[in-house]
DRENTIPA-909091 format. One record per atom (N, C-alpha, C): residue number from 1; atom name; x, z negated, y. Coordinates in steps of 0.02 Angstrom, whole numbers. Layout:
residues N
<site><num>NUM</num><atomo>CA</atomo><X>X</X><Z>Z</Z><Y>Y</Y></site>
...
This chain:
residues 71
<site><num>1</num><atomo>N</atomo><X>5379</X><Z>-5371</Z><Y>6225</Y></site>
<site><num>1</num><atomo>CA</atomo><X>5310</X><Z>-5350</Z><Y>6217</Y></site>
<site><num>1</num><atomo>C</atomo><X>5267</X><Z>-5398</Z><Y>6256</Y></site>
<site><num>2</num><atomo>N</atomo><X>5236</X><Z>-5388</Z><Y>6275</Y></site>
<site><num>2</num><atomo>CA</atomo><X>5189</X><Z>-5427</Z><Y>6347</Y></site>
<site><num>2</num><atomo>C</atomo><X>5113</X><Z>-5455</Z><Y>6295</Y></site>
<site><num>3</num><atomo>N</atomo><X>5098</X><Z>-5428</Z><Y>6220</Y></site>
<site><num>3</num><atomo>CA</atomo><X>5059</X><Z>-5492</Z><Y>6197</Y></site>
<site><num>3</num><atomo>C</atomo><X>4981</X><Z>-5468</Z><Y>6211</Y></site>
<site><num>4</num><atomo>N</atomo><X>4973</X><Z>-5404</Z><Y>6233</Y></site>
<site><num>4</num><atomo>CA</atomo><X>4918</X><Z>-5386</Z><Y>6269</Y></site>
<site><num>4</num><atomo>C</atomo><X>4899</X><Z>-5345</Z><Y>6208</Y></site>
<site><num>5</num><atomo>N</atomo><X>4860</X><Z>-5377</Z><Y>6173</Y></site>
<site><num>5</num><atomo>CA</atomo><X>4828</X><Z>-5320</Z><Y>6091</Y></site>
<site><num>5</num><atomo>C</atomo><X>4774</X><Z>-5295</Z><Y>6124</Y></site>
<site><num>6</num><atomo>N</atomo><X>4738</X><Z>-5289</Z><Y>6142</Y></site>
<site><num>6</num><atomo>CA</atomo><X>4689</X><Z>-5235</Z><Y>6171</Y></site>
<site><num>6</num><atomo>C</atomo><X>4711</X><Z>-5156</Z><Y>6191</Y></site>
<site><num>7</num><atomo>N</atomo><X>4767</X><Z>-5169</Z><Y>6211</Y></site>
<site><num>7</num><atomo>CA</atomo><X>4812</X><Z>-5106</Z><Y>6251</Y></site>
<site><num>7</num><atomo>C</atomo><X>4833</X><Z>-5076</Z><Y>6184</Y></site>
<site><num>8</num><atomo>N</atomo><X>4818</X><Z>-4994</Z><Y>6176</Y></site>
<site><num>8</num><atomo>CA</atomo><X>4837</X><Z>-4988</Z><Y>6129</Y></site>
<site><num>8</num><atomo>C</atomo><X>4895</X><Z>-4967</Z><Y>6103</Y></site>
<site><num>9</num><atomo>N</atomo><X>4949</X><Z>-4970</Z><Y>6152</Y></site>
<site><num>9</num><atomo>CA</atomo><X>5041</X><Z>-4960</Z><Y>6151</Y></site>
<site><num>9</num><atomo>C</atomo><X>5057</X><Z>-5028</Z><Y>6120</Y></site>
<site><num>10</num><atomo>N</atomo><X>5022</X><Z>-5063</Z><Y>6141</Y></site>
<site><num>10</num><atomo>CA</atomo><X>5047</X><Z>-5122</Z><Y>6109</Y></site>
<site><num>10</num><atomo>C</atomo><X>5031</X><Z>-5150</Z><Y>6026</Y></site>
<site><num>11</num><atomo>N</atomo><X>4984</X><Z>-5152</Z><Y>6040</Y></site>
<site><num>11</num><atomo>CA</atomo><X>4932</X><Z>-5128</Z><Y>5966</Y></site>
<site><num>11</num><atomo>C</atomo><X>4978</X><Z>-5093</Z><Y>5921</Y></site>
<site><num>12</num><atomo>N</atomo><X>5005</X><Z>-5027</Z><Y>5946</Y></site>
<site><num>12</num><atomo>CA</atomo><X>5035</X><Z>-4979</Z><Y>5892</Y></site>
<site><num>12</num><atomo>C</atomo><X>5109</X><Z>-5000</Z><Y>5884</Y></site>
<site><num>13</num><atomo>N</atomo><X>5139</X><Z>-5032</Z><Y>5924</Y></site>
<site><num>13</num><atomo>CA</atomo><X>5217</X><Z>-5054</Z><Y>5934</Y></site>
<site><num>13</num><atomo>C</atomo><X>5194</X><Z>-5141</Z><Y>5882</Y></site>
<site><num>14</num><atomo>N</atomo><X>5151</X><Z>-5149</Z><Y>5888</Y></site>
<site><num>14</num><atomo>CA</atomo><X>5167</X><Z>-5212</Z><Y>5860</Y></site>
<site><num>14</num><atomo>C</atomo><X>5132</X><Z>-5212</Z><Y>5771</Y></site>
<site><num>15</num><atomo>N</atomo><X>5112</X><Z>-5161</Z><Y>5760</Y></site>
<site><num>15</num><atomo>CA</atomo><X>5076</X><Z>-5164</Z><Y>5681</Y></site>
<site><num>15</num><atomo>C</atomo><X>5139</X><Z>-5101</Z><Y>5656</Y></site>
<site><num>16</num><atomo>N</atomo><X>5189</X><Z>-5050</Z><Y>5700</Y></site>
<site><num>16</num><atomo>CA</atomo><X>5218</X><Z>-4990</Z><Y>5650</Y></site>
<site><num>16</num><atomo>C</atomo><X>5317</X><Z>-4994</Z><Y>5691</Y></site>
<site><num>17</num><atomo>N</atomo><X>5311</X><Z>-5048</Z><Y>5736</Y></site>
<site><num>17</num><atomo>CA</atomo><X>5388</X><Z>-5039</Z><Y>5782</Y></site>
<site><num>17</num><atomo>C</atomo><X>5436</X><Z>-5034</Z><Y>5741</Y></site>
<site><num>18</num><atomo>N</atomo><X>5429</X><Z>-5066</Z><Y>5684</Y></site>
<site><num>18</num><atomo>CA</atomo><X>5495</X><Z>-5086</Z><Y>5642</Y></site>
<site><num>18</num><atomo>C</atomo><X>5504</X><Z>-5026</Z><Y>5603</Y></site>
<site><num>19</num><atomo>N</atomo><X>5471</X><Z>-4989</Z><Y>5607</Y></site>
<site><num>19</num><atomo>CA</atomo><X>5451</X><Z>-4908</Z><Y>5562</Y></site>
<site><num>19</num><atomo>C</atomo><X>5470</X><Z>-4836</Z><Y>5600</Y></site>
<site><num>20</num><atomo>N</atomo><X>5421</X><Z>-4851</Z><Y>5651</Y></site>
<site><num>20</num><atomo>CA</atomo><X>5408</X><Z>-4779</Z><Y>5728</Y></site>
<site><num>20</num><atomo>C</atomo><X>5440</X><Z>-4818</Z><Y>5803</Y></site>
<site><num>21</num><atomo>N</atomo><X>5471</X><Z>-4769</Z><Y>5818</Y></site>
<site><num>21</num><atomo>CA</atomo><X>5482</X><Z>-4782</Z><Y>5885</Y></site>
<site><num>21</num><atomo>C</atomo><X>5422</X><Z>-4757</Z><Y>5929</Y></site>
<site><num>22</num><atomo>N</atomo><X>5374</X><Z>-4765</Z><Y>5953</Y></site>
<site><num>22</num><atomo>CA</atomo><X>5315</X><Z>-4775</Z><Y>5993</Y></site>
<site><num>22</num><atomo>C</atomo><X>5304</X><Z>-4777</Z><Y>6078</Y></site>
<site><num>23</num><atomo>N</atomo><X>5280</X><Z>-4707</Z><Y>6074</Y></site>
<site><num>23</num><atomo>CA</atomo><X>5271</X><Z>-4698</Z><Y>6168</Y></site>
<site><num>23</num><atomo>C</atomo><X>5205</X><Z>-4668</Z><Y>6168</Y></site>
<site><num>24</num><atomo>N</atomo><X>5186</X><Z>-4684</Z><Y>6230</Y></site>
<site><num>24</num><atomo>CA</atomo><X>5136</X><Z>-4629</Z><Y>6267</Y></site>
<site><num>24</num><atomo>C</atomo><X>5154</X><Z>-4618</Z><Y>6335</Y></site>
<site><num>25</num><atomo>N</atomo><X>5169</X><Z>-4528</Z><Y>6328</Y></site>
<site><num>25</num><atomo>CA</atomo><X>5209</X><Z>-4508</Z><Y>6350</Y></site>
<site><num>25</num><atomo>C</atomo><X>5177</X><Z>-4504</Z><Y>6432</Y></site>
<site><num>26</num><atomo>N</atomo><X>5116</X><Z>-4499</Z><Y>6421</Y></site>
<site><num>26</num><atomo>CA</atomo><X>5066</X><Z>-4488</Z><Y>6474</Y></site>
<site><num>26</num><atomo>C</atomo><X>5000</X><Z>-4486</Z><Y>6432</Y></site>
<site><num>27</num><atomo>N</atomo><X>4954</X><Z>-4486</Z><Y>6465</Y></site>
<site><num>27</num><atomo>CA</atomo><X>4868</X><Z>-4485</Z><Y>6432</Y></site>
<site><num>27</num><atomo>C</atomo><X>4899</X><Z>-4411</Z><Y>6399</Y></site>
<site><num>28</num><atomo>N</atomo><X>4853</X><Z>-4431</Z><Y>6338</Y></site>
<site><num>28</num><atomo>CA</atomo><X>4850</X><Z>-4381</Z><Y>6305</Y></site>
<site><num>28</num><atomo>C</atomo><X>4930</X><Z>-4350</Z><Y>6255</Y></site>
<site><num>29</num><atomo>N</atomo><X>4957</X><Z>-4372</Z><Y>6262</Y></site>
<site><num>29</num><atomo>CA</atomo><X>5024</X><Z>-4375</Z><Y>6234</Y></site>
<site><num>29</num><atomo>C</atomo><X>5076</X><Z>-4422</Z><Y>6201</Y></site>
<site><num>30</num><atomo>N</atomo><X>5055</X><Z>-4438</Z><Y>6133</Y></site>
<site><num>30</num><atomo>CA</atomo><X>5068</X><Z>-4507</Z><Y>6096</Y></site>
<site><num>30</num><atomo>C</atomo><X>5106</X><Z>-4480</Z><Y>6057</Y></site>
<site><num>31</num><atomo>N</atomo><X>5160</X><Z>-4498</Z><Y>6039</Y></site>
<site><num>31</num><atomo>CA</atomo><X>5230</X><Z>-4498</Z><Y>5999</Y></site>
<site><num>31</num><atomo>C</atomo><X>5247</X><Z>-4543</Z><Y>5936</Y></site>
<site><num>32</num><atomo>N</atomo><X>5265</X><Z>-4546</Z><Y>5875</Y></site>
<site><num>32</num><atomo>CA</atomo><X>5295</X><Z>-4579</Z><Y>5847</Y></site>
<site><num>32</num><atomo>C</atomo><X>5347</X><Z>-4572</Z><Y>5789</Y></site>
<site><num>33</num><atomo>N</atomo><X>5408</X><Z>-4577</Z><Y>5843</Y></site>
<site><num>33</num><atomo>CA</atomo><X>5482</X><Z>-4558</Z><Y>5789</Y></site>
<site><num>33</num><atomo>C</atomo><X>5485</X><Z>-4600</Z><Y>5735</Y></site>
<site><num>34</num><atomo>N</atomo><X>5501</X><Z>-4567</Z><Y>5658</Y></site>
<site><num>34</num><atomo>CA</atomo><X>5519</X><Z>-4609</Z><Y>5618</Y></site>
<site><num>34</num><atomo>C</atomo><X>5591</X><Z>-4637</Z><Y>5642</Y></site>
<site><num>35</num><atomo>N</atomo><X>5607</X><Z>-4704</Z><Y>5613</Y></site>
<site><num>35</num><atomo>CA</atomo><X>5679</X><Z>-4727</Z><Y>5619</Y></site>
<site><num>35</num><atomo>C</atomo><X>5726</X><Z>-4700</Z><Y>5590</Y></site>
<site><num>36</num><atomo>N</atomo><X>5715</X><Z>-4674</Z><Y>5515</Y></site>
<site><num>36</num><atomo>CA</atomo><X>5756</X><Z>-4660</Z><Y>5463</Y></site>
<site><num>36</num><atomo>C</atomo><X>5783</X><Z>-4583</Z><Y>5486</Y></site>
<site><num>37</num><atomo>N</atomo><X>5733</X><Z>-4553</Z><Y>5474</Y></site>
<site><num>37</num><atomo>CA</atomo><X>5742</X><Z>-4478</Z><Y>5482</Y></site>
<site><num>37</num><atomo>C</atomo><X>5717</X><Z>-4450</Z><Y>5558</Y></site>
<site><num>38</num><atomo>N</atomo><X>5708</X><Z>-4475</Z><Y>5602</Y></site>
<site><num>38</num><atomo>CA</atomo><X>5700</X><Z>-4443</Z><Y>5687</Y></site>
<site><num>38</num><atomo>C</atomo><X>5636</X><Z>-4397</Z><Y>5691</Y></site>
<site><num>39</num><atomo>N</atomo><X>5619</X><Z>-4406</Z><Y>5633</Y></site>
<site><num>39</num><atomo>CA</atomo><X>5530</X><Z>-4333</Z><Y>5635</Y></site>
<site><num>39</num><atomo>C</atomo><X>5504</X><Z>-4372</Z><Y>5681</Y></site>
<site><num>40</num><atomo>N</atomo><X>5459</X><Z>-4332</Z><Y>5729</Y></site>
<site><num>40</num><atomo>CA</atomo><X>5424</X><Z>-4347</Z><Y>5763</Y></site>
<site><num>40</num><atomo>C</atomo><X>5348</X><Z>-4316</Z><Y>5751</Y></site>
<site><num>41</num><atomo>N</atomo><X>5309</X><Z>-4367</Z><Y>5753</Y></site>
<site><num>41</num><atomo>CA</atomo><X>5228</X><Z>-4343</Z><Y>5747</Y></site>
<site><num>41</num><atomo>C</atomo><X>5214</X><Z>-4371</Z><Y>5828</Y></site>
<site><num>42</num><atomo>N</atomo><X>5135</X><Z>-4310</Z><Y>5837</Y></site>
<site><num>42</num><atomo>CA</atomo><X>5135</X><Z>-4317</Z><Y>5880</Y></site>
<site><num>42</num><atomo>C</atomo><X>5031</X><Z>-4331</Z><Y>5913</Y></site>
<site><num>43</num><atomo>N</atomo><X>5015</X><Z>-4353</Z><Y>5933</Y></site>
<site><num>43</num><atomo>CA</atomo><X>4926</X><Z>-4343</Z><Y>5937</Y></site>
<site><num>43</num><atomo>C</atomo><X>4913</X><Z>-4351</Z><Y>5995</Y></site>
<site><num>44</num><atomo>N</atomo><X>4860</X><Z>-4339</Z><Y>6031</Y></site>
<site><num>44</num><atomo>CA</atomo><X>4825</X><Z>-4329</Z><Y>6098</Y></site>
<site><num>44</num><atomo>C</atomo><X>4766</X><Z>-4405</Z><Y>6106</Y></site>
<site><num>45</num><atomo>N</atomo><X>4769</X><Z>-4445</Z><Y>6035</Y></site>
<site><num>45</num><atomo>CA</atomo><X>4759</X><Z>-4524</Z><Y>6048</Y></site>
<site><num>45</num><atomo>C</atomo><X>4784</X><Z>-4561</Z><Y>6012</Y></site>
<site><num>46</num><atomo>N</atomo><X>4765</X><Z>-4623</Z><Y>6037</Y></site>
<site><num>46</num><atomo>CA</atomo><X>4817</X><Z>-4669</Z><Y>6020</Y></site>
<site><num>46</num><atomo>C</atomo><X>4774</X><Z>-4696</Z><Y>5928</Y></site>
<site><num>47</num><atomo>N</atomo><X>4720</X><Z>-4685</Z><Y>5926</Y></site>
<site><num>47</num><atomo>CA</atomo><X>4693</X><Z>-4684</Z><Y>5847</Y></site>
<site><num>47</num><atomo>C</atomo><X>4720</X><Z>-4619</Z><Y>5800</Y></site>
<site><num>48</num><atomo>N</atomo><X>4712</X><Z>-4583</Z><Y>5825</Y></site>
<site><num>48</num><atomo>CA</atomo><X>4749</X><Z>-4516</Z><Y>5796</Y></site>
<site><num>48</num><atomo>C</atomo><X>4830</X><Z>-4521</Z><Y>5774</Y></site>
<site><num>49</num><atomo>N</atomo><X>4871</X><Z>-4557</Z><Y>5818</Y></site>
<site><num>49</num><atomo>CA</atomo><X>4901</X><Z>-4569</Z><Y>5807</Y></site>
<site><num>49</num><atomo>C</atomo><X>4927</X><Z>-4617</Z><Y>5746</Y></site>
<site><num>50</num><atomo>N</atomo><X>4883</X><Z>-4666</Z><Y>5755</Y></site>
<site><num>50</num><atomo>CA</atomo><X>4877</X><Z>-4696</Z><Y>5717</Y></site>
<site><num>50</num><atomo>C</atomo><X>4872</X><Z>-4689</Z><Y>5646</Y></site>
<site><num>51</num><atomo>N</atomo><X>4835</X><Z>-4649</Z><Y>5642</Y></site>
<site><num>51</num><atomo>CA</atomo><X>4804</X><Z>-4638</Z><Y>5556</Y></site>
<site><num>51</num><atomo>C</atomo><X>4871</X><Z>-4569</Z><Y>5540</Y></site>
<site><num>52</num><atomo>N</atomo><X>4893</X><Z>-4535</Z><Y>5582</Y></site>
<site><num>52</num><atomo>CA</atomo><X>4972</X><Z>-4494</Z><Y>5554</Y></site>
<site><num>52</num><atomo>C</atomo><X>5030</X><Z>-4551</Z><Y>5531</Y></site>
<site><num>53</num><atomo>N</atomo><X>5013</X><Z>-4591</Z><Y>5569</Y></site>
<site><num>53</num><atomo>CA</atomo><X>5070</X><Z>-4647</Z><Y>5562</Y></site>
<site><num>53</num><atomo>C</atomo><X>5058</X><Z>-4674</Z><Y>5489</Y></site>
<site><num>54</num><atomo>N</atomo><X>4985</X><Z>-4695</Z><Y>5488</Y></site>
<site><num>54</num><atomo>CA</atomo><X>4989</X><Z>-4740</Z><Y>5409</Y></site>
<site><num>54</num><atomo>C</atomo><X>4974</X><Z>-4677</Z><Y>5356</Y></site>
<site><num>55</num><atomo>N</atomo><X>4973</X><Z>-4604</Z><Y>5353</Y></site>
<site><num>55</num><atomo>CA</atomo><X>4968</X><Z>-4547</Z><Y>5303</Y></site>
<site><num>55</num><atomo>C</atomo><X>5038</X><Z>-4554</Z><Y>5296</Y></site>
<site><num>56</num><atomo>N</atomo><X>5099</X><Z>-4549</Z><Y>5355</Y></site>
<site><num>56</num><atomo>CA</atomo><X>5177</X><Z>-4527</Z><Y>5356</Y></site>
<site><num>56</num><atomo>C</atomo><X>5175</X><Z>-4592</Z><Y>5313</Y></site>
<site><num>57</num><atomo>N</atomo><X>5179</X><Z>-4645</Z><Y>5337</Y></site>
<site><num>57</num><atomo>CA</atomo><X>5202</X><Z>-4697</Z><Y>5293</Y></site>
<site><num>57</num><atomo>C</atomo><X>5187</X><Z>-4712</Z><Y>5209</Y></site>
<site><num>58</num><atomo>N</atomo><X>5130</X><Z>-4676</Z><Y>5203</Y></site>
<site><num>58</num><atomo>CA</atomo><X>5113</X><Z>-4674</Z><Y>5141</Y></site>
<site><num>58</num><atomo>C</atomo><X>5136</X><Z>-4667</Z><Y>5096</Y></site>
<site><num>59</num><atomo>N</atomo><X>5145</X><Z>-4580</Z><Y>5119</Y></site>
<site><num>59</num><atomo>CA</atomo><X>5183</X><Z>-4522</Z><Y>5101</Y></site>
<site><num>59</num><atomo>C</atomo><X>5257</X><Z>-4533</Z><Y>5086</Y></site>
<site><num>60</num><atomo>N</atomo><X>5290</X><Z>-4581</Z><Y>5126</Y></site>
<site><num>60</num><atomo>CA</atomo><X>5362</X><Z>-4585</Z><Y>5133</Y></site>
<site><num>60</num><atomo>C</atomo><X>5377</X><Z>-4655</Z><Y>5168</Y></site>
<site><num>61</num><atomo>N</atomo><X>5383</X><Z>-4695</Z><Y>5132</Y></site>
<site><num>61</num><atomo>CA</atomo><X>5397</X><Z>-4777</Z><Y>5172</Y></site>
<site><num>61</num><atomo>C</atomo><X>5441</X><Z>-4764</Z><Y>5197</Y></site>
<site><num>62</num><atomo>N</atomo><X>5458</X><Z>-4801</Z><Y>5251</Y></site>
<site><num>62</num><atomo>CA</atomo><X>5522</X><Z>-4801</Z><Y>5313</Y></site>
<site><num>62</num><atomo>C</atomo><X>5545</X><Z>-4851</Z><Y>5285</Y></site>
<site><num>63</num><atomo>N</atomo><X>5614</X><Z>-4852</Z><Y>5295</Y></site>
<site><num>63</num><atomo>CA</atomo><X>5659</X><Z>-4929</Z><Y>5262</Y></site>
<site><num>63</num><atomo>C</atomo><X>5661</X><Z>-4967</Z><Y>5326</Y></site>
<site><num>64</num><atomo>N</atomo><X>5629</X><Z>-5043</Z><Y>5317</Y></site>
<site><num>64</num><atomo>CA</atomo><X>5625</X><Z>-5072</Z><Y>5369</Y></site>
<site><num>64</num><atomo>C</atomo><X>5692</X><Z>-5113</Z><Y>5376</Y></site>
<site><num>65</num><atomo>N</atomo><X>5760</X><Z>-5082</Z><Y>5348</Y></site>
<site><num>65</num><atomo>CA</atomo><X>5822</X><Z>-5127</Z><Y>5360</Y></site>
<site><num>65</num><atomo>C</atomo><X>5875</X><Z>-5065</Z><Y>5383</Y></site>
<site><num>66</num><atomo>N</atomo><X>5851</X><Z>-5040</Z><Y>5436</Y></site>
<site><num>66</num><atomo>CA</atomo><X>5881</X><Z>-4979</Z><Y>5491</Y></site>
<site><num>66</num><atomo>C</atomo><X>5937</X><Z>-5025</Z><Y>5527</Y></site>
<site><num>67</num><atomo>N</atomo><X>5983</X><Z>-4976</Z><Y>5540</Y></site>
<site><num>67</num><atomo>CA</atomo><X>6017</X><Z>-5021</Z><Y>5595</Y></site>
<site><num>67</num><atomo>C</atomo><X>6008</X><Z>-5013</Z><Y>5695</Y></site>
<site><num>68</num><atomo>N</atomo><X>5988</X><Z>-5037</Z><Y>5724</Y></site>
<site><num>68</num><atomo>CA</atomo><X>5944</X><Z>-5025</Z><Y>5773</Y></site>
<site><num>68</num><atomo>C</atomo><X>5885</X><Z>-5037</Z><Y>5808</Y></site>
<site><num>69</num><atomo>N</atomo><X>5851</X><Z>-5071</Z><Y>5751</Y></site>
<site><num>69</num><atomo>CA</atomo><X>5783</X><Z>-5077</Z><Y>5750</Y></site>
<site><num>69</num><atomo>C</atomo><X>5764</X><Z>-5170</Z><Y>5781</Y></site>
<site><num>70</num><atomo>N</atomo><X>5709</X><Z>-5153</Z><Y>5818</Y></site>
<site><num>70</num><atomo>CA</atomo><X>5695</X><Z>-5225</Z><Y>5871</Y></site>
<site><num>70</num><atomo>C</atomo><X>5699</X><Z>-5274</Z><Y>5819</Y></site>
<site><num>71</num><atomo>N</atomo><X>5735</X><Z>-5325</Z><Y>5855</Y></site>
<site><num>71</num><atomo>CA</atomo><X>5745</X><Z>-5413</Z><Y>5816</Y></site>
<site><num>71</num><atomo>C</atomo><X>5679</X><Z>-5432</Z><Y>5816</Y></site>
C-alpha cells in the first residue's frame, strides 16, 4: 500500500481489506468482494461504496481470520 490516504482506493483498502477485496475497476466502477462468501457489491463511487460496505458489514460481519487475506 503506498500510504497515500487521500486517494480513495487506498482509504477503502486500508479501513475494510481484511473484510472486501477492493478495486476500482475504472471511474465509475467500484467493487467490493466479501472474503468469506465472494458477494460482490458494487457502486459508481468510492463513498457509495463505502457506506454498502459498512450496511454489508453490519448486516453480516466478515470473519477477519480467512485464509488468504493480506498480512
Amino acid at each position: 500500500m503506498n500510504g497515500d490516504w487521500s486517494q480513495p482506493l487506498s482509504a477503502l483498502r486500508w479501513h475494510w481489506g481484511e473484510a472486501y477485496v477492493i478495486n476500482c475497476l475504472r471511474t465509475g466502477r467500484w467493487t467490493a468482494e466479501r472474503r468469506d462468501t465472494h458477494e460482490m457489491l458494487r457502486d459508481q463511487t468510492p463513498l457509495g461504496l463505502r457506506d454498502q460496505i459498512i450496511a454489508d458489514y453490519a448486516a453480516r460481519k466478515v470473519s477477519r481470520s480467512l485464509p488468504g487475506q493480506p498480512g
